[in-house]
PDB file of N, CA, C and O in Angstrom:
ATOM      1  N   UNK A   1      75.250  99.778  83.082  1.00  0.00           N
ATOM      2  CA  UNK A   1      75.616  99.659  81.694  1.00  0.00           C
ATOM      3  C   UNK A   1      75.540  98.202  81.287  1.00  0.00           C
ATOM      4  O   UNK A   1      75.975  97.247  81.930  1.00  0.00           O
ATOM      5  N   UNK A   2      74.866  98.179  80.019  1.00  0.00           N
ATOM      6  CA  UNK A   2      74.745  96.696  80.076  1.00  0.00           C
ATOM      7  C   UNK A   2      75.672  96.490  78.635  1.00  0.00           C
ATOM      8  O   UNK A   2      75.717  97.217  77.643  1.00  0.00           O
ATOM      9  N   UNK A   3      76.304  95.358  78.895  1.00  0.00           N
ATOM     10  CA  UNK A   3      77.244  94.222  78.074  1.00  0.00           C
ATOM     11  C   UNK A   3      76.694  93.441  76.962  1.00  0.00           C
ATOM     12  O   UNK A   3      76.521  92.276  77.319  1.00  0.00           O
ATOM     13  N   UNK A   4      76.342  93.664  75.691  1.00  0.00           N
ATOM     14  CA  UNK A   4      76.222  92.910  75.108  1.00  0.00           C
ATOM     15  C   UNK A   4      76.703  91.449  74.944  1.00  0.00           C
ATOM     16  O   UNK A   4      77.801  91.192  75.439  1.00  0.00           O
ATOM     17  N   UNK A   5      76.048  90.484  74.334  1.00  0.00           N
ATOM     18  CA  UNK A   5      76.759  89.102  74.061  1.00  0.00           C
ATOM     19  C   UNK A   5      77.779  89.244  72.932  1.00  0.00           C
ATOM     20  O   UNK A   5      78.667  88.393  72.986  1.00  0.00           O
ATOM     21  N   UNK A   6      77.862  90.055  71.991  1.00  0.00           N
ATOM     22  CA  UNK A   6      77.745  90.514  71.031  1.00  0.00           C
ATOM     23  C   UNK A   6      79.827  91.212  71.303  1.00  0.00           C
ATOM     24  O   UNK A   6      80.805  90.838  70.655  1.00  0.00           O
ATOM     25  N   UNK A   7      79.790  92.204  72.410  1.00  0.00           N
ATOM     26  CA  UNK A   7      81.052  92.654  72.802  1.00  0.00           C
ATOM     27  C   UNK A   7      81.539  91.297  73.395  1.00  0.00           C
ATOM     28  O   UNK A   7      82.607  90.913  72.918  1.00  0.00           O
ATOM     29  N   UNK A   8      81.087  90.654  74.149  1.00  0.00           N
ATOM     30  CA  UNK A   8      81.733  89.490  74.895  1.00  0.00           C
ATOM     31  C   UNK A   8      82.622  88.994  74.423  1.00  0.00           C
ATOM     32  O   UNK A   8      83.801  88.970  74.776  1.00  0.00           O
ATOM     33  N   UNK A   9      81.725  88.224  72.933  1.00  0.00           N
ATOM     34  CA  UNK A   9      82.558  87.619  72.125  1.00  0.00           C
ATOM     35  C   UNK A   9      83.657  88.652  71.344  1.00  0.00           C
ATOM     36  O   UNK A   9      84.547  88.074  70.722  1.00  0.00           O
ATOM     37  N   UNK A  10      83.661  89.536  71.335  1.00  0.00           N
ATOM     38  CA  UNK A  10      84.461  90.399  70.411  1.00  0.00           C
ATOM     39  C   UNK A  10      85.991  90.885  71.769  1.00  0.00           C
ATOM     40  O   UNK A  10      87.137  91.139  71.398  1.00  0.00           O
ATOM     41  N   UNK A  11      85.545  90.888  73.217  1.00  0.00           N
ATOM     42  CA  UNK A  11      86.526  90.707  73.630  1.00  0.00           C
ATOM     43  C   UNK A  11      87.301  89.068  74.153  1.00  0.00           C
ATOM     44  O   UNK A  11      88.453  88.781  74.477  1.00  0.00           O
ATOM     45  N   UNK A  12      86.104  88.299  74.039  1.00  0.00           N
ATOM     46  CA  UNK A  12      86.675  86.592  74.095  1.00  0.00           C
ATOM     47  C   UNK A  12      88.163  86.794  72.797  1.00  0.00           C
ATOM     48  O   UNK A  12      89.370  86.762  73.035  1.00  0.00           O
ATOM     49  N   UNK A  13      87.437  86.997  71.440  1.00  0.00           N
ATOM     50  CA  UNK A  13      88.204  87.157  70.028  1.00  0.00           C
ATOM     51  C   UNK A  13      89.905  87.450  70.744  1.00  0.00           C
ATOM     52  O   UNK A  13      90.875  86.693  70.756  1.00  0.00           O
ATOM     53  N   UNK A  14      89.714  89.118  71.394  1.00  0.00           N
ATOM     54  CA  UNK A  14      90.993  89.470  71.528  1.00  0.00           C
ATOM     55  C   UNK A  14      91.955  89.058  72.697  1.00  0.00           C
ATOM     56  O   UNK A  14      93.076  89.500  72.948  1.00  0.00           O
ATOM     57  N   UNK A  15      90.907  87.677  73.629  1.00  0.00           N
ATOM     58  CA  UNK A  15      91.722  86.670  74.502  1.00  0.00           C
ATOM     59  C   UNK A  15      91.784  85.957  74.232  1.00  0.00           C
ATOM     60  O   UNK A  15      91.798  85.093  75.109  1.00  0.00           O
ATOM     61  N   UNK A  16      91.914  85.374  72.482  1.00  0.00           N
ATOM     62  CA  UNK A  16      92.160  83.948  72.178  1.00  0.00           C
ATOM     63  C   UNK A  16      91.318  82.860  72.816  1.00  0.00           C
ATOM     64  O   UNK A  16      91.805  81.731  72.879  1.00  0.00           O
ATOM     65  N   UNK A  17      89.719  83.159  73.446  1.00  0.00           N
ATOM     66  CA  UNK A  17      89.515  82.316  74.019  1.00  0.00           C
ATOM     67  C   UNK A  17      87.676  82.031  72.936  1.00  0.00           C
ATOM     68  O   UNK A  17      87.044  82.704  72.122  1.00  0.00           O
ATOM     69  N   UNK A  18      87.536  80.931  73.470  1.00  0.00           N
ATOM     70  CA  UNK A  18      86.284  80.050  72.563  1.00  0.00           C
ATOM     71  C   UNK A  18      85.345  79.548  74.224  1.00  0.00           C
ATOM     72  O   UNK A  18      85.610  78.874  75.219  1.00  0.00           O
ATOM     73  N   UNK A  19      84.121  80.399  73.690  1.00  0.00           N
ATOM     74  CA  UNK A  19      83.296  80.507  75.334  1.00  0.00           C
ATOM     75  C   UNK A  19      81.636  80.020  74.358  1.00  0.00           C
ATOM     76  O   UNK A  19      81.203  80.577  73.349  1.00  0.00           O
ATOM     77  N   UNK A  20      81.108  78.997  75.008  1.00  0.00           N
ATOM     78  CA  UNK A  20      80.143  78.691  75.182  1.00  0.00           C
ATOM     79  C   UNK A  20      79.342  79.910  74.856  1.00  0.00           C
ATOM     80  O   UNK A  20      79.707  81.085  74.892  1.00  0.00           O
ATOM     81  N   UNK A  21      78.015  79.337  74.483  1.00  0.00           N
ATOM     82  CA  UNK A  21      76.665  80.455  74.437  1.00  0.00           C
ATOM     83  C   UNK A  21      76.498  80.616  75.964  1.00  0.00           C
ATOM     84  O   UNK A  21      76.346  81.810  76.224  1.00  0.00           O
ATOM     85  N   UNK A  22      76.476  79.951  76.903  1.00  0.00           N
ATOM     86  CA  UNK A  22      76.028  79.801  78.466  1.00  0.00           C
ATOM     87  C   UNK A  22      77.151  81.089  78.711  1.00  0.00           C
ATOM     88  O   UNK A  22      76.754  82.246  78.844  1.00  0.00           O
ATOM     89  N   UNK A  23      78.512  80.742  78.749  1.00  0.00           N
ATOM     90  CA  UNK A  23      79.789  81.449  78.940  1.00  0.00           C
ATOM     91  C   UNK A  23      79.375  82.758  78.471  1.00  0.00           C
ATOM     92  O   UNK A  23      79.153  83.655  79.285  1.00  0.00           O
ATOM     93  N   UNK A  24      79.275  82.908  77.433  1.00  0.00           N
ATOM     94  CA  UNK A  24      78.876  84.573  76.963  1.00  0.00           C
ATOM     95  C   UNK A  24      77.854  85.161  77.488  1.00  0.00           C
ATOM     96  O   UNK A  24      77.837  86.392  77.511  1.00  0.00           O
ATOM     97  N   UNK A  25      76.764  84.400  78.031  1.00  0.00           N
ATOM     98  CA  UNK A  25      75.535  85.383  78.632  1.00  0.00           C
ATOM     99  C   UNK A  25      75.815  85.572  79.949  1.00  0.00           C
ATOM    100  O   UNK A  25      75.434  86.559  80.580  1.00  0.00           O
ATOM    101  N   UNK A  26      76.682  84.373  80.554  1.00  0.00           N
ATOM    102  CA  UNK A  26      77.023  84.830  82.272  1.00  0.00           C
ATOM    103  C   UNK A  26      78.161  86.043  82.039  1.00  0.00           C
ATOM    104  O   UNK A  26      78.176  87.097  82.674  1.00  0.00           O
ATOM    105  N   UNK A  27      78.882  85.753  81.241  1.00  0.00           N
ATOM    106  CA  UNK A  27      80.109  86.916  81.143  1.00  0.00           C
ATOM    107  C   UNK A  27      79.596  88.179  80.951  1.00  0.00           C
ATOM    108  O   UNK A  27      80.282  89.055  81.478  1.00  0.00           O
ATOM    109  N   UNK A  28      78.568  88.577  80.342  1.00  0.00           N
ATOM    110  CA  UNK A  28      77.707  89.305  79.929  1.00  0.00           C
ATOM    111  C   UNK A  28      77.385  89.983  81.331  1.00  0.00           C
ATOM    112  O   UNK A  28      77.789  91.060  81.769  1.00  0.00           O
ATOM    113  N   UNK A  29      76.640  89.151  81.841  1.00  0.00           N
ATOM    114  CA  UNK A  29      75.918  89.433  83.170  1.00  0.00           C
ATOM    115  C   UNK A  29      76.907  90.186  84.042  1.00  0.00           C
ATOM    116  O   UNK A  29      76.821  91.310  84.536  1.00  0.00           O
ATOM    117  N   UNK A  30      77.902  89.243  84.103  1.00  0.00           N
ATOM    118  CA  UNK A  30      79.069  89.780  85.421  1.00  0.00           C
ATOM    119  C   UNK A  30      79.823  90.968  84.653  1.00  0.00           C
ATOM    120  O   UNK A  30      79.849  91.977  85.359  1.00  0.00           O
ATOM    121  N   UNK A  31      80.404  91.127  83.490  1.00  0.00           N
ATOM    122  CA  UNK A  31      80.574  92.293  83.392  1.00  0.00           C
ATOM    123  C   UNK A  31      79.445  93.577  83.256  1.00  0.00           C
ATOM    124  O   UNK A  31      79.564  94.772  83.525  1.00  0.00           O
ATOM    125  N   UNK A  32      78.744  93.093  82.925  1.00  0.00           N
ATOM    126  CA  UNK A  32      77.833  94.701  82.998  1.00  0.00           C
ATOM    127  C   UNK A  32      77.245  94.751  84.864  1.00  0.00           C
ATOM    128  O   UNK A  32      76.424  95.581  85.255  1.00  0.00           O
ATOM    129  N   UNK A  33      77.691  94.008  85.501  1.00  0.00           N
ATOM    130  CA  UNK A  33      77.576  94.162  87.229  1.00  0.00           C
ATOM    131  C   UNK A  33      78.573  95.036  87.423  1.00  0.00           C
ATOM    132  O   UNK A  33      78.335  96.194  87.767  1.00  0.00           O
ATOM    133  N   UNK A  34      79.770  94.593  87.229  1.00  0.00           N
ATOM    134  CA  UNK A  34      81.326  95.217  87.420  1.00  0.00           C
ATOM    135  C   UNK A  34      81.097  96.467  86.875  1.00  0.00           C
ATOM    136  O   UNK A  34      81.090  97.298  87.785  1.00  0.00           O
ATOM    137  N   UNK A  35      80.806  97.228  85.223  1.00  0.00           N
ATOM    138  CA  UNK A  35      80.675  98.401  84.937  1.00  0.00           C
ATOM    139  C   UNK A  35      79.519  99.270  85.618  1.00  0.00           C
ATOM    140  O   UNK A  35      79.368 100.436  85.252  1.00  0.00           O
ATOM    141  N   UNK A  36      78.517  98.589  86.830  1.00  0.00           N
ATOM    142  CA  UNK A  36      77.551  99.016  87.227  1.00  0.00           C
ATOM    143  C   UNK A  36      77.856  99.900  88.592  1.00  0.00           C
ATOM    144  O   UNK A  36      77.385 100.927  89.081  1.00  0.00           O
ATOM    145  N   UNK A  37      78.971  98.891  88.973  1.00  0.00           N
ATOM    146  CA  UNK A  37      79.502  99.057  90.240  1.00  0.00           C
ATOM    147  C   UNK A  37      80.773 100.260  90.304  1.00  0.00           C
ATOM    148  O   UNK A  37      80.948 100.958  91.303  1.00  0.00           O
ATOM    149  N   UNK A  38      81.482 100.344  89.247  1.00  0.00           N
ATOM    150  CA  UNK A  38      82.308 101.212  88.923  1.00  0.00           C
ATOM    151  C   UNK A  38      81.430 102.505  88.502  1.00  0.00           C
ATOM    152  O   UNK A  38      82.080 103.531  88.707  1.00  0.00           O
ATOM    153  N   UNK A  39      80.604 102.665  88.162  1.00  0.00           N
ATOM    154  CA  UNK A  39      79.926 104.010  87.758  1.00  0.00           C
ATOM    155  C   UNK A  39      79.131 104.100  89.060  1.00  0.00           C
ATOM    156  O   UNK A  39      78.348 105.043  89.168  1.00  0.00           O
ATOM    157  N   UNK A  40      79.214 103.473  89.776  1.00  0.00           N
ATOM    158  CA  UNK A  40      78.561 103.871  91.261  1.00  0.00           C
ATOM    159  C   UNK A  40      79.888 104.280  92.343  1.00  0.00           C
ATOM    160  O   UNK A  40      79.682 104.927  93.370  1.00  0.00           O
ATOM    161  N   UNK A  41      81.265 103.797  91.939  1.00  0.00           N
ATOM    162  CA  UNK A  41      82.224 104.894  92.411  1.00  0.00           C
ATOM    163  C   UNK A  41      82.478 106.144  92.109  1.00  0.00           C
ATOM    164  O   UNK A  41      82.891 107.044  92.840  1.00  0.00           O
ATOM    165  N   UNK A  42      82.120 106.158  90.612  1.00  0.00           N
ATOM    166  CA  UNK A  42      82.468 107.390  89.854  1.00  0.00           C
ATOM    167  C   UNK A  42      81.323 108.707  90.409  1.00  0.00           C
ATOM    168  O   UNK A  42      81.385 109.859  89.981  1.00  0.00           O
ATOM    169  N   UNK A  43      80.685 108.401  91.057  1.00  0.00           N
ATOM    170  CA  UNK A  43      79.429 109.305  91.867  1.00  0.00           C
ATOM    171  C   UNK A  43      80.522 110.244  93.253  1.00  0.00           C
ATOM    172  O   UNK A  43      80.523 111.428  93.590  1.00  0.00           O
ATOM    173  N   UNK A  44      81.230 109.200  93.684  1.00  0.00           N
ATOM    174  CA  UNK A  44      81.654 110.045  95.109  1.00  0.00           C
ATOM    175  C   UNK A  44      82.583 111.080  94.671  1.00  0.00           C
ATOM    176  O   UNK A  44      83.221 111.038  93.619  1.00  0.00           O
ATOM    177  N   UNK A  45      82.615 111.822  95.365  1.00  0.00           N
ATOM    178  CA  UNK A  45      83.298 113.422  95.594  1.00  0.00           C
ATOM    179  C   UNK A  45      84.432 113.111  95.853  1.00  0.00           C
ATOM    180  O   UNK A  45      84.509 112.898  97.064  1.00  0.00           O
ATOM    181  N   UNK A  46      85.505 112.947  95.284  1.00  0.00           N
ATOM    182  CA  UNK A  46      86.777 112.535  95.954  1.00  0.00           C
ATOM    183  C   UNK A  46      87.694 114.707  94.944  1.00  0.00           C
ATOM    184  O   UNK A  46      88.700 114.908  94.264  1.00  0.00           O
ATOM    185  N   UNK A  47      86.882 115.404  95.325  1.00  0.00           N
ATOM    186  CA  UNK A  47      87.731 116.459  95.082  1.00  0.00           C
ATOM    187  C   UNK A  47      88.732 116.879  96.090  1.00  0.00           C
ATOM    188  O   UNK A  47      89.803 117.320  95.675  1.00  0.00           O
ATOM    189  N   UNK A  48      88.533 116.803  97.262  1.00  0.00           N
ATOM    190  CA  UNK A  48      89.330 116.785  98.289  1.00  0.00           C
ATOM    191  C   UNK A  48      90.350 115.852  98.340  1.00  0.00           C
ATOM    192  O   UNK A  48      91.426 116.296  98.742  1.00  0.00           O
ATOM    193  N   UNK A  49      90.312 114.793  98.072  1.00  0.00           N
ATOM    194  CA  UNK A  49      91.047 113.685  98.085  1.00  0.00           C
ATOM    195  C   UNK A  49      92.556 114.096  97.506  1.00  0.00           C
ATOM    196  O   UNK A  49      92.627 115.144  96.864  1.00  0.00           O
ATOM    197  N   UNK A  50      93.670 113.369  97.695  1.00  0.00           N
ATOM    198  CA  UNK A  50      94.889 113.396  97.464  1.00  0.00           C
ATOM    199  C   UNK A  50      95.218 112.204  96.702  1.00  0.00           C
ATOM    200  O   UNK A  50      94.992 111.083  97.158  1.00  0.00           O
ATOM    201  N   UNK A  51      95.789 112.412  95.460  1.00  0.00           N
ATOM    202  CA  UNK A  51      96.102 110.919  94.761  1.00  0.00           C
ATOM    203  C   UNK A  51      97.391 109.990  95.805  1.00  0.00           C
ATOM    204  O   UNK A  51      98.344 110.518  96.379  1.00  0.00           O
ATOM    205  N   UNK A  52      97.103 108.796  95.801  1.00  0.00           N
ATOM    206  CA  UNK A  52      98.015 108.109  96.190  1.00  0.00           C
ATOM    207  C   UNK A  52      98.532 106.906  95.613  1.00  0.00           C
ATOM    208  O   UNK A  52      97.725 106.115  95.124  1.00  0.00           O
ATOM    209  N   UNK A  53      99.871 106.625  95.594  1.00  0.00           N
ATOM    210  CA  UNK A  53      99.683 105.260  95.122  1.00  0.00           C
ATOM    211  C   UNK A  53      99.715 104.017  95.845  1.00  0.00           C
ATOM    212  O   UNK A  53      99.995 102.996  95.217  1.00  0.00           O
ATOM    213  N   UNK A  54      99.395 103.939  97.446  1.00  0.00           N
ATOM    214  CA  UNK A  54      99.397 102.842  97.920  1.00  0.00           C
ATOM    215  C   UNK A  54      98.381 103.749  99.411  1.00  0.00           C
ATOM    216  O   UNK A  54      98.511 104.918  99.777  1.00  0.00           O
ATOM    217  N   UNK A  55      97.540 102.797  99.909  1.00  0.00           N
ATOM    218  CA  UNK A  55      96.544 103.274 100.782  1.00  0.00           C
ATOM    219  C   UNK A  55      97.149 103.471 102.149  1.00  0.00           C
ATOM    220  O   UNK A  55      96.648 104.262 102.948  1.00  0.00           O
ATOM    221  N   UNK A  56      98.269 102.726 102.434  1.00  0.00           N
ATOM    222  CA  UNK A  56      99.209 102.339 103.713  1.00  0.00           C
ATOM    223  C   UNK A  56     100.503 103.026 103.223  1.00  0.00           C
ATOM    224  O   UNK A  56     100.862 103.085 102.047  1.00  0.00           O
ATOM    225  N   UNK A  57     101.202 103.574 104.368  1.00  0.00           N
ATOM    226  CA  UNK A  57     102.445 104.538 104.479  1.00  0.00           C
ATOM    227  C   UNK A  57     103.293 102.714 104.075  1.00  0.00           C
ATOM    228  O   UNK A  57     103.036 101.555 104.399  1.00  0.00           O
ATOM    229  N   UNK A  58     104.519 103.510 103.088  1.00  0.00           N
ATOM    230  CA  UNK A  58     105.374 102.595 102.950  1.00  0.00           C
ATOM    231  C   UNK A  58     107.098 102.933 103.237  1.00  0.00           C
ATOM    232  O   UNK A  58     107.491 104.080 103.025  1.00  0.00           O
ATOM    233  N   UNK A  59     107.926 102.031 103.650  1.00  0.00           N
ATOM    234  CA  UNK A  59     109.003 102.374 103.951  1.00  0.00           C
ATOM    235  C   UNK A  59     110.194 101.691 103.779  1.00  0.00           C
ATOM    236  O   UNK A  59     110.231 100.598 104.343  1.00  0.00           O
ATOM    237  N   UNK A  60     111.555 102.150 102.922  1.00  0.00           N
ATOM    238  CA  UNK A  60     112.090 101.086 102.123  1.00  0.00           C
ATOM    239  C   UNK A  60     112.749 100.490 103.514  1.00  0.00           C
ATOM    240  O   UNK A  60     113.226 100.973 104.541  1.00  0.00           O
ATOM    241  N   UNK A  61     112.520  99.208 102.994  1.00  0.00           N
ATOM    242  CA  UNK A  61     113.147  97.695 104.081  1.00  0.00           C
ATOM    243  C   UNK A  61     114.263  97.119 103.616  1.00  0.00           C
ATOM    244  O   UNK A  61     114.537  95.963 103.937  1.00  0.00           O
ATOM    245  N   UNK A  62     115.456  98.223 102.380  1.00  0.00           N
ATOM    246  CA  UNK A  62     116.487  97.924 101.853  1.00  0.00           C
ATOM    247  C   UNK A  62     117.818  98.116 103.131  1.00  0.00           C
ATOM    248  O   UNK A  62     117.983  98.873 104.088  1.00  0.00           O
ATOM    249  N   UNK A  63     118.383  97.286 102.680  1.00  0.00           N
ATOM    250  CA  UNK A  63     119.568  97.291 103.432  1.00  0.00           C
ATOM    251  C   UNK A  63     120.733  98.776 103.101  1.00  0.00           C
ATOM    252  O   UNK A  63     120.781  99.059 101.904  1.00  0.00           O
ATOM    253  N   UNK A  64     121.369  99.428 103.775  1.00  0.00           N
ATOM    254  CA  UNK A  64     122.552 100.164 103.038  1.00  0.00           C
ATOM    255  C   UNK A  64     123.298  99.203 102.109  1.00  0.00           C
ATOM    256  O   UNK A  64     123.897  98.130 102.188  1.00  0.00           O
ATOM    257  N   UNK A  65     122.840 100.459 100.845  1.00  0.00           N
ATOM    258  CA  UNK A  65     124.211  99.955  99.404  1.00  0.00           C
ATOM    259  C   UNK A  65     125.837 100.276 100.442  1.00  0.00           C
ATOM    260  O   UNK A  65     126.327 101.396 100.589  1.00  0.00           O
ATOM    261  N   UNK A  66     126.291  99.244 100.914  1.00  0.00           N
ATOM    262  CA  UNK A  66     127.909  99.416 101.204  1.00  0.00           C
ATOM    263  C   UNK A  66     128.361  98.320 100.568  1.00  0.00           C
ATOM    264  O   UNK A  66     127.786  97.240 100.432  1.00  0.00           O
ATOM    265  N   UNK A  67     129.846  98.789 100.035  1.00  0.00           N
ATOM    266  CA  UNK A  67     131.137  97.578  99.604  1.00  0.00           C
ATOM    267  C   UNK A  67     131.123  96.536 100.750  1.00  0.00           C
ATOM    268  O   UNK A  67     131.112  96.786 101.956  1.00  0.00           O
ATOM    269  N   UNK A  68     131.126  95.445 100.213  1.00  0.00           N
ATOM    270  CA  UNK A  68     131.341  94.346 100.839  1.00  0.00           C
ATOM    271  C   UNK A  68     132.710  92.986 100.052  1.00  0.00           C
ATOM    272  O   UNK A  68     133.098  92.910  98.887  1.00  0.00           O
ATOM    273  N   UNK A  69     132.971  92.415 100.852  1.00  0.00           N
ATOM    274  CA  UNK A  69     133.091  91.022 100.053  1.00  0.00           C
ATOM    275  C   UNK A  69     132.720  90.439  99.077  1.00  0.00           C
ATOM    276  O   UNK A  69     131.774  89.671  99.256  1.00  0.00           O
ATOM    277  N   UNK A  70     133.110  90.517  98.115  1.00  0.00           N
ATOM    278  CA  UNK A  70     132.101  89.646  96.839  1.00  0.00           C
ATOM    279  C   UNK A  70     132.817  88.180  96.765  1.00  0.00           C
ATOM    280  O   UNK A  70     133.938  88.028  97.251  1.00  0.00           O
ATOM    281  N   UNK A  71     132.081  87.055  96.101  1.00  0.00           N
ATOM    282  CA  UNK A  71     132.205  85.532  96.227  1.00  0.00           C
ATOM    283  C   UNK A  71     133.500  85.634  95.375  1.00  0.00           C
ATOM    284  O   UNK A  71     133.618  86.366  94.393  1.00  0.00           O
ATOM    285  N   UNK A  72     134.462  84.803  95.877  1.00  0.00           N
ATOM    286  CA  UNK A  72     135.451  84.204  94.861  1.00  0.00           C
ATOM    287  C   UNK A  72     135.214  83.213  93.676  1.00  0.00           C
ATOM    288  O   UNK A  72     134.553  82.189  93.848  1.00  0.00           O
ATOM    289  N   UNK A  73     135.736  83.521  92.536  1.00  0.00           N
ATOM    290  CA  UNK A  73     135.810  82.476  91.408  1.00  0.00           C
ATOM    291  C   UNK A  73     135.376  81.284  91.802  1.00  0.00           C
ATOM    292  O   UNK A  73     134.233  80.893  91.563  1.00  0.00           O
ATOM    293  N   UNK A  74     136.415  80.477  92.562  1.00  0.00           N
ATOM    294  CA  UNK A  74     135.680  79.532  93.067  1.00  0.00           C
ATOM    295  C   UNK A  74     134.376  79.062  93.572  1.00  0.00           C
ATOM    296  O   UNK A  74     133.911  77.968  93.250  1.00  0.00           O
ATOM    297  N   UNK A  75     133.576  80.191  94.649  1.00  0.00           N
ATOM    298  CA  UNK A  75     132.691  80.318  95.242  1.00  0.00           C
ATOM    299  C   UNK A  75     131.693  80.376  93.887  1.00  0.00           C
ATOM    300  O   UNK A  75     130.845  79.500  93.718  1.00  0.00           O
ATOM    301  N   UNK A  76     131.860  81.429  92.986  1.00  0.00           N
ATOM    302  CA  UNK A  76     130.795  81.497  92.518  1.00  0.00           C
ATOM    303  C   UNK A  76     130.546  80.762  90.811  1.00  0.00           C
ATOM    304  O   UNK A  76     129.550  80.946  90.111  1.00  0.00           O
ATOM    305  N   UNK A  77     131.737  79.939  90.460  1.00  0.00           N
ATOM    306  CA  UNK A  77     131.422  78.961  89.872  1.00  0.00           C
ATOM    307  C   UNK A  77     130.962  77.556  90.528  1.00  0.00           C
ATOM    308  O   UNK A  77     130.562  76.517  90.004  1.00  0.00           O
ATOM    309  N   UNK A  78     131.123  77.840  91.562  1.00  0.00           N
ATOM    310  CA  UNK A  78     130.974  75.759  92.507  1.00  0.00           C
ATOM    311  C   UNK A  78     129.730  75.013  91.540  1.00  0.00           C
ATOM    312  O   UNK A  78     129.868  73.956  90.925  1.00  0.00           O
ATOM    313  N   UNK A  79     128.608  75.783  91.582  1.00  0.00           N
ATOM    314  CA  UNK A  79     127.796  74.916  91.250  1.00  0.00           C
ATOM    315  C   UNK A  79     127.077  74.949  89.490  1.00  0.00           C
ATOM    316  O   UNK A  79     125.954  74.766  89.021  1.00  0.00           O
ATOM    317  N   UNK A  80     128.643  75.338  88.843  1.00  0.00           N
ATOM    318  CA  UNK A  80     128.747  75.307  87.662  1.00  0.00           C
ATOM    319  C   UNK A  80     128.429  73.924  86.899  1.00  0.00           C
ATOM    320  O   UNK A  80     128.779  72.917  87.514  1.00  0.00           O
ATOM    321  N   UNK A  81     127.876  73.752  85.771  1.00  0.00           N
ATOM    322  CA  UNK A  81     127.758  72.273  85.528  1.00  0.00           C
ATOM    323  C   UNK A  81     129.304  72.309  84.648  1.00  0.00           C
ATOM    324  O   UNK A  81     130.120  71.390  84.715  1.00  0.00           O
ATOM    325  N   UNK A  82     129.451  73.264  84.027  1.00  0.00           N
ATOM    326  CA  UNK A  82     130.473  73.229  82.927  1.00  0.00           C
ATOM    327  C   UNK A  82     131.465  74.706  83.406  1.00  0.00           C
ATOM    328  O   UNK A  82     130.847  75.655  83.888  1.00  0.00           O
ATOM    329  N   UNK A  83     132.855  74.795  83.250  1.00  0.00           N
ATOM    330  CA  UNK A  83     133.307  75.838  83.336  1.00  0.00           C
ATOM    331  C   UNK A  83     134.616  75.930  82.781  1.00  0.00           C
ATOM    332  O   UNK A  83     135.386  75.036  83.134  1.00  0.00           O
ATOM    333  N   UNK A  84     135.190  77.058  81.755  1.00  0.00           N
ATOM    334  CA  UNK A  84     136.670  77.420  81.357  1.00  0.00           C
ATOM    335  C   UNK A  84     136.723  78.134  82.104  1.00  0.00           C
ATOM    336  O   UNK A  84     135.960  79.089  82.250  1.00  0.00           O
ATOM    337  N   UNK A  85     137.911  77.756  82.953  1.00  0.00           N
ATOM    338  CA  UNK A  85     138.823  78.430  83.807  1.00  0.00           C
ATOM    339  C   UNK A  85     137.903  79.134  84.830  1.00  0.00           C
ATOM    340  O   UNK A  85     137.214  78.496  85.626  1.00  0.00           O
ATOM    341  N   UNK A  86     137.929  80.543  84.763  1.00  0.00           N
ATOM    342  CA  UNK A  86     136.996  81.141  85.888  1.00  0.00           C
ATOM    343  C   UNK A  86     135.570  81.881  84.760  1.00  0.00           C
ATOM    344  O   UNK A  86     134.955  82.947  84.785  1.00  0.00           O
ATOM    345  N   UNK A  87     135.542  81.167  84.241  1.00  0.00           N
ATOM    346  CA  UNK A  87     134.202  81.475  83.147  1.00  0.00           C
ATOM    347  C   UNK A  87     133.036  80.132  83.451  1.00  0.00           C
ATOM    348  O   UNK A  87     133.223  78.953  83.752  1.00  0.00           O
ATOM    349  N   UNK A  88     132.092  80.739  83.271  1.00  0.00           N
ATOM    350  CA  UNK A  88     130.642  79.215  82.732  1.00  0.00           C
ATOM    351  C   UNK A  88     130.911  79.037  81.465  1.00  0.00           C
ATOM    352  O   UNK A  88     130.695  80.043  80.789  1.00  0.00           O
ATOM    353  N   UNK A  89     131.424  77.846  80.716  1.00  0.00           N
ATOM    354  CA  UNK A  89     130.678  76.982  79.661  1.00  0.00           C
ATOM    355  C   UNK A  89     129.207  77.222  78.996  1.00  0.00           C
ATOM    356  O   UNK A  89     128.106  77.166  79.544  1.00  0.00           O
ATOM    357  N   UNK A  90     129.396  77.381  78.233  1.00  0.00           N
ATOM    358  CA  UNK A  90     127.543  77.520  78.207  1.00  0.00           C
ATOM    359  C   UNK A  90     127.423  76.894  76.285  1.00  0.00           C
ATOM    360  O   UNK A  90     128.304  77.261  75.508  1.00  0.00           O
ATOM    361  N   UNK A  91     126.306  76.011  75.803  1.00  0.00           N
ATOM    362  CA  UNK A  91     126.218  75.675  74.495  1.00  0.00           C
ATOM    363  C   UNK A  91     126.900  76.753  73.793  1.00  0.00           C
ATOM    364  O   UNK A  91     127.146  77.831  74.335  1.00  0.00           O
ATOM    365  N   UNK A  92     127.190  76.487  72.656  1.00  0.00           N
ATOM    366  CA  UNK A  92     127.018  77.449  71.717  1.00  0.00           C
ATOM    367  C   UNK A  92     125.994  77.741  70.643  1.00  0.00           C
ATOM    368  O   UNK A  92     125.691  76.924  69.772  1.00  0.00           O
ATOM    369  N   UNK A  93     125.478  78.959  70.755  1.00  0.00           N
ATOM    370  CA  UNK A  93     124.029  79.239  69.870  1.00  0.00           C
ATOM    371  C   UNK A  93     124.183  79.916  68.926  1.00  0.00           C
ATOM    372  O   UNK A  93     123.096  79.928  68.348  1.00  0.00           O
ATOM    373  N   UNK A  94     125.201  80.775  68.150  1.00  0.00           N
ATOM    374  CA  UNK A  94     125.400  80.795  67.024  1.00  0.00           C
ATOM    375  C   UNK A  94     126.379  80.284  66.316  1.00  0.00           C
ATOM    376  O   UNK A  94     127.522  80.163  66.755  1.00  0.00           O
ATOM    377  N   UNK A  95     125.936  79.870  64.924  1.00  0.00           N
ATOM    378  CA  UNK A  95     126.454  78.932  63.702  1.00  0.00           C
ATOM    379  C   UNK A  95     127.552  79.785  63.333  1.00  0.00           C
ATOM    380  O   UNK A  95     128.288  79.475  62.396  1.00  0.00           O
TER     381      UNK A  95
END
């Protein structure tokens, strides 16, 4: 499938980006390679196939949710720049 210069620029437009005449005919080139190459996947038989969403078995590496200790006031203001009492300080942003 071939890429116009023509779409290039019309998807440059919707990336905010400003591409050379050189830029648009290589972009040109490499995307209509990429849509060439994708319609040459779209050929294989994957009816048998099983959708997946990751190619490798995955397995959660989470720790058990259990109650623990949580940081004290102290602990978890220490490296407060500003603080009331056991609160953060923080600007104030509305007038």
């Amino acid at each position: 499938m071939r890429i116009s210069s023509k779409e290039v620029e019309h998807i440059a437009m919707l990336a905010r980006l400003k591409l050379t005449e050189e830029e648009k005919e290589l972009f040109s080139e490499q995307l209509s390679k990429i849509l060439d190459y994708i319609e040459k996947l779209n050929e294989l038989d994957t009816v048998d196939v099983e959708p997946t969403s990751h190619v490798i078995p995955l397995r959660n590496v989470f720790r058990k949710d259990e109650p623990a200790q949580s940081l004290s006031v102290d602990d978890a203001l220490k490296n407060a720049p500003d603080r009331a009492g056991s609160f953060y300080r923080v600007p104030k942003i509305i007038e």
